[in-house]
VOMARPA-806690 format. One line per 8 residues: number of its first residue (from 1); their letters; for each residue x, y, z of N, C-alpha, C. Coordinates in steps of 0.1 Angstrom, whole numbers. Each point is the difference from the previous one (the first is absolute). Example, Ala and Ser with C-alpha at 12.3 -4.5 7.8 and 13.67 -1.06 7.14 Angstrom:
2
1 = AS = 132/-57/78/-9/12/0/9/12/0  -4/11/-7/9/11/0/-8/11/8
This chain:
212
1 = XXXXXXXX = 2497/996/-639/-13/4/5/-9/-12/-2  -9/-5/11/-4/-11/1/-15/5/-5  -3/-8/-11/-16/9/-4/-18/-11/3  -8/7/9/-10/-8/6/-13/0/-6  -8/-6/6/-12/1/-5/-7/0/16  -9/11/3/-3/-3/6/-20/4/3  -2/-10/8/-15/-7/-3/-4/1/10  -12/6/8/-8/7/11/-15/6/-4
9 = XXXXXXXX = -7/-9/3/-14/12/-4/-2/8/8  9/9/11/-1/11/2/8/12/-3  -3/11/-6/6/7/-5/13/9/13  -5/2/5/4/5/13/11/-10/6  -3/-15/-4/13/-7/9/9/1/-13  -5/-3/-14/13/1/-6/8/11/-2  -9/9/2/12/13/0/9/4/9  -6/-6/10/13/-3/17/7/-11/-5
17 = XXXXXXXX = 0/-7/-1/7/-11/-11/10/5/-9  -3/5/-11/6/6/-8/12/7/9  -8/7/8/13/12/2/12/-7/9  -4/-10/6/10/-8/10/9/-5/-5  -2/-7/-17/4/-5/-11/8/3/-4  2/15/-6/3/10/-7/8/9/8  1/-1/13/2/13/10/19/-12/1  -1/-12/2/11/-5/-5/9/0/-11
25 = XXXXXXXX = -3/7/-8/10/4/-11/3/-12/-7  -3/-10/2/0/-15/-11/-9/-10/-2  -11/7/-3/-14/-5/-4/-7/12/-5  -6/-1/-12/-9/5/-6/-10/-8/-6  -13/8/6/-11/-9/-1/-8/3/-19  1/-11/-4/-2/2/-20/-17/0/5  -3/-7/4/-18/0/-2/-6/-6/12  -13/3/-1/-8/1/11/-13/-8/-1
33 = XXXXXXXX = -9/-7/8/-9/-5/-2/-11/2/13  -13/-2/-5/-7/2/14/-10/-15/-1  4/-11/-12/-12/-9/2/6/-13/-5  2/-9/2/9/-12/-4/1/-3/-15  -12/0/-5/1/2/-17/13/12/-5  -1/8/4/7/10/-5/13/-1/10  2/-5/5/13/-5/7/10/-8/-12  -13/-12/-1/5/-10/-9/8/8/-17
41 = XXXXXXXX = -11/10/-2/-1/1/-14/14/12/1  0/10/12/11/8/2/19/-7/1  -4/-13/6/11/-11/-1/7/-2/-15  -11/-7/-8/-1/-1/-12/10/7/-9  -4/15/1/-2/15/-8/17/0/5  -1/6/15/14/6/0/12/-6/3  -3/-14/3/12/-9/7/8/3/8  -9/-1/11/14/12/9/10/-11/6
49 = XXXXXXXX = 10/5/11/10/-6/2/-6/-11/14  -9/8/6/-7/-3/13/-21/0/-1  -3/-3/8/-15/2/5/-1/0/13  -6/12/7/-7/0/11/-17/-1/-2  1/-13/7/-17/-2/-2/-10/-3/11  -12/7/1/-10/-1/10/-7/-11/4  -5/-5/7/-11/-16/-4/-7/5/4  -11/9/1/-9/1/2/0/11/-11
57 = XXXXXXXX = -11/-4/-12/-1/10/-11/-12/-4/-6  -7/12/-5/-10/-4/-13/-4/-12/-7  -3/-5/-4/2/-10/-11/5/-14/4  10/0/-7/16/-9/4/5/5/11  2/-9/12/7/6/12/16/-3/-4  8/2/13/13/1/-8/7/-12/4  -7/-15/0/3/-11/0/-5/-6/-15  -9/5/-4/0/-3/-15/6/5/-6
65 = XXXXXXXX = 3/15/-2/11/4/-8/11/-3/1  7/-7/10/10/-4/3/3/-18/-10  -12/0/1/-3/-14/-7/0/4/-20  -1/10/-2/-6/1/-14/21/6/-5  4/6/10/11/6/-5/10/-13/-2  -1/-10/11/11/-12/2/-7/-8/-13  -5/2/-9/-7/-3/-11/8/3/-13  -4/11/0/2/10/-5/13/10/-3
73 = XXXXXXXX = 3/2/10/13/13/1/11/-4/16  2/-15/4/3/-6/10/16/8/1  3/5/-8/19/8/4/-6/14/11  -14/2/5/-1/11/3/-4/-3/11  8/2/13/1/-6/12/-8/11/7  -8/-9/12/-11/7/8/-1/5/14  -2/13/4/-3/1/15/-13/-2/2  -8/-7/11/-13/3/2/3/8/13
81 = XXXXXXXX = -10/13/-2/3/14/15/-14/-1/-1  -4/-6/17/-17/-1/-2/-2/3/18  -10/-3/3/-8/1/14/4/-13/7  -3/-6/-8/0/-13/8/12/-8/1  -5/0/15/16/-9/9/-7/-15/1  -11/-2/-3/0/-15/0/8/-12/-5  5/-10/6/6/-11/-5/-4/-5/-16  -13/-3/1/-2/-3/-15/0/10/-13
89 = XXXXXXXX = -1/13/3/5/6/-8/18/-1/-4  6/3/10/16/-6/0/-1/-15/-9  -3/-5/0/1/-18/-2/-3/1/-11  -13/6/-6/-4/3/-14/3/6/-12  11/14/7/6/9/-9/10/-3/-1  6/-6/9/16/-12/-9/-8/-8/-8  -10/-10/1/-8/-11/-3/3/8/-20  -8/8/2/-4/7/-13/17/9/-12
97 = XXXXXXXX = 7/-2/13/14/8/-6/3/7/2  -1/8/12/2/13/3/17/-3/8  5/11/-3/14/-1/1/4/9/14  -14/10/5/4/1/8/-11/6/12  -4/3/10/-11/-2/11/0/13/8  -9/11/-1/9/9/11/-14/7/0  -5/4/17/-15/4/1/3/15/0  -11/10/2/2/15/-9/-1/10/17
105 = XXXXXXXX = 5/-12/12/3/6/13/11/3/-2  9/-8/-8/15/-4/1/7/20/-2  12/1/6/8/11/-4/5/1/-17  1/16/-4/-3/-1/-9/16/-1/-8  10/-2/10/12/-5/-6/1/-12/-5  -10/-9/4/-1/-15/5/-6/0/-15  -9/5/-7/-7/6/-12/10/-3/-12  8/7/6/14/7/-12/8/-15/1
113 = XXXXXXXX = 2/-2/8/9/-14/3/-6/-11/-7  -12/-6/1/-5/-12/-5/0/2/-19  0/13/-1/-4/4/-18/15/-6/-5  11/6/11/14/-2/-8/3/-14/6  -8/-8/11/6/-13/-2/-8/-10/-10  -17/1/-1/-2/-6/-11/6/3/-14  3/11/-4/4/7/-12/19/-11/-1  8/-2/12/12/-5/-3/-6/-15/1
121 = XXXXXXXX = -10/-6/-3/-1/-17/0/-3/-6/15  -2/9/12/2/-8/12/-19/3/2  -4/-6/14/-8/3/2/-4/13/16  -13/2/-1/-1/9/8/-9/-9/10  1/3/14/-7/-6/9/-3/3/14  -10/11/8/-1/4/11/5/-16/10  1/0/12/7/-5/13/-15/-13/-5  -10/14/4/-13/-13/3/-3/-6/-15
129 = XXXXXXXX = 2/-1/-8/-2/-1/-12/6/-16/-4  16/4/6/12/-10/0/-6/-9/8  -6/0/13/-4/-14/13/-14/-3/-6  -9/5/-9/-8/-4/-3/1/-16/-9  11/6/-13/7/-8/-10/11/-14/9  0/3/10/8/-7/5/-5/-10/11  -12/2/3/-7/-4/8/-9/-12/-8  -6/8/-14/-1/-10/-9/5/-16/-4
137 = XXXXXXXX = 13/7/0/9/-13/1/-2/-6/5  3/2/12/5/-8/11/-14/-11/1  -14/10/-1/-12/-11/3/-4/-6/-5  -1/0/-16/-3/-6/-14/-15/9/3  -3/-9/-6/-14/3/-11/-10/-2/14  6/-6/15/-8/-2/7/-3/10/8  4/16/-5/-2/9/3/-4/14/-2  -5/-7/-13/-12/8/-10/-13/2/10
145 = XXXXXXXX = -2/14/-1/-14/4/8/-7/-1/-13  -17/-3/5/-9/0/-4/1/9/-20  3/13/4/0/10/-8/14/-5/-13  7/-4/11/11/-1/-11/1/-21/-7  -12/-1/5/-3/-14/-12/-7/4/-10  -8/14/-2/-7/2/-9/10/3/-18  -5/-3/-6/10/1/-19/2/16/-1  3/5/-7/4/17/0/-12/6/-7
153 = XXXXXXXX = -10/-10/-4/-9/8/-10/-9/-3/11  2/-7/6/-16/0/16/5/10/4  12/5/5/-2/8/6/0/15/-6  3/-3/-13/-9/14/-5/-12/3/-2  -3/-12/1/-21/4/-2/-4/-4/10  4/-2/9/1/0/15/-4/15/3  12/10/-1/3/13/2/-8/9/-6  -4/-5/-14/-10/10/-5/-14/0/2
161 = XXXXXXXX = -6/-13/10/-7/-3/1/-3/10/14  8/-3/7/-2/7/11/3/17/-1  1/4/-13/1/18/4/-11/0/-13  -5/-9/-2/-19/4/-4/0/-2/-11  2/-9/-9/4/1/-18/-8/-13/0  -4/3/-13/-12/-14/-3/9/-5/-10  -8/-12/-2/5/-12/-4/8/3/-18  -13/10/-1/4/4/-16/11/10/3
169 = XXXXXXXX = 6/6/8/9/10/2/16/-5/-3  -7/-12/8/12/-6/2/7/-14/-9  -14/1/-5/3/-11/-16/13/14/-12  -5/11/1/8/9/-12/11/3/9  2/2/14/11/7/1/14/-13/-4  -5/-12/6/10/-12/-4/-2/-9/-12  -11/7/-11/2/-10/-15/-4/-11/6  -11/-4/8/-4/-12/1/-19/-2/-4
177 = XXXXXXXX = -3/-9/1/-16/0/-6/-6/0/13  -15/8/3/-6/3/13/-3/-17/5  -2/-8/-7/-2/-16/4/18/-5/11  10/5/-2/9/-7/4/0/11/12  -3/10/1/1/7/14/-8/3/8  -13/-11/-3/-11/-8/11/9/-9/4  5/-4/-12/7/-15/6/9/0/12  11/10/-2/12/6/7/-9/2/16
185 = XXXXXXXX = -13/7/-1/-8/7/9/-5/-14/13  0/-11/-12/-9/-11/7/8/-8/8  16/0/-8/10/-5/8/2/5/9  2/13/2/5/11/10/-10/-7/14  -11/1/-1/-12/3/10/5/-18/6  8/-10/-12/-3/-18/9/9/5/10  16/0/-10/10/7/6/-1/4/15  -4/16/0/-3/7/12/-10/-5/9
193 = XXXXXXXX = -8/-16/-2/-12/-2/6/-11/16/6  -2/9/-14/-9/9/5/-11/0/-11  -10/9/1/-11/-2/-8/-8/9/-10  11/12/4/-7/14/-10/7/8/-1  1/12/-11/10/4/0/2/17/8  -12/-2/11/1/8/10/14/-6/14  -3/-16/-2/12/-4/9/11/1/-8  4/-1/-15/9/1/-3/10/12/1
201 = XXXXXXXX = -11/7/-2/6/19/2/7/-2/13  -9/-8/10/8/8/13/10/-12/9  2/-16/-10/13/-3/1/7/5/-5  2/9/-10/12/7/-10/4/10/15  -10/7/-1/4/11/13/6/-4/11  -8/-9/6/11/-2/12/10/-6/0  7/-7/-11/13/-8/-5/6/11/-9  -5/11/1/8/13/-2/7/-2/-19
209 = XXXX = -11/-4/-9/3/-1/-14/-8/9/-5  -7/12/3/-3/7/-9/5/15/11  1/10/-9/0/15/11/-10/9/-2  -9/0/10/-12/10/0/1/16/-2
């Protein structure tokens, strides 16, 4: 029995989750999370065998937690099951460690499959996922969009900027001092050549990095 952790701040998707999980008779889900902190700390606590984890969460999205566990508790190999079919998400969640890539359109056999192939050491990887990573390749670095030259911590205060969180919000959710996340803010704006963080909101939006 392969034992998970699985991480959603919606209660409703994890229990469709769960059951898809479980409804396979070789997975049992040990703990549950709805906010990246408690992702982390539920990692910690139960050691499971697997993690299914969201990137878009509370707090710590599930590219930081992904970051704190390869730290931390790195034998505990990761799905990220999220919304987003963008390239740079793909590119970032390997970037960060993720073992395996699969959006929450996917079938939910495909669900069961990626748990038991990250869980045996291989990795998981949708079609589009795979030509993203491979496309990479092939172009170097000379094929970094805009979004995906930014550091992982621009683009988290990138993200939180744009779903409305002030400067101090976002100094505690990432342990940083409110001085370095002007800073982050000031680079963002050269970066993006924009000027406020009304345009910043709605570059995140239409480059499809936050979900309304």
């Amino acid at each position: 029995m392969i034992k998970v952790l699985l991480a959603d701040d919606h209660s409703i998707v994890r229990e469709g989750l769960r059951k898809v999980l479980e409804d396979s008779n070789e997975i049992k889900v040990i703990a549950e999370a709805s906010d990246g902190e408690e992702a982390f700390d539920q990692a910690m606590k139960n050691k499971p065998d697997a993690a299914v984890i969201d990137i878009s969460m509370p707090g710590m999205d599930g590219l930081e937690v992904m970051s704190r566990m390869n730290a931390y508790c790195p034998e505990i190999p990761v799905l990220i099951l999220t919304m987003h079919e963008e390239d740079q998400y793909v590119i970032r969640a390997i970037e960060a460690g993720a073992m395996g890539y699969l959006t929450k359109q996917s079938a939910p056999e495909e669900l069961v499959a990626a748990v038991k192939k990250i869980y045996s050491g291989g990795r998981y990887l949708t079609e589009k996922a795979s030509e993203a990573l491979a496309l990479r390749v092939i172009r170097g670095d000379q094929s970094k969009s805009l979004t995906e030259s930014l550091s992982m911590r621009e683009l988290q205060v990138l993200r939180k900027l744009a779903l409305g969180s002030t400067n101090r919000e976002i100094a505690i959710s990432y342990n940083i001092s409110v001085k370095t996340v002007d800073t982050y803010r000031s680079r963002l704006l050269k970066k993006l050549n924009l000027r406020n963080n009304a345009e910043l909101s709605r570059f995140a939006i239409q480059n499809k990095l936050v979900e309304l």
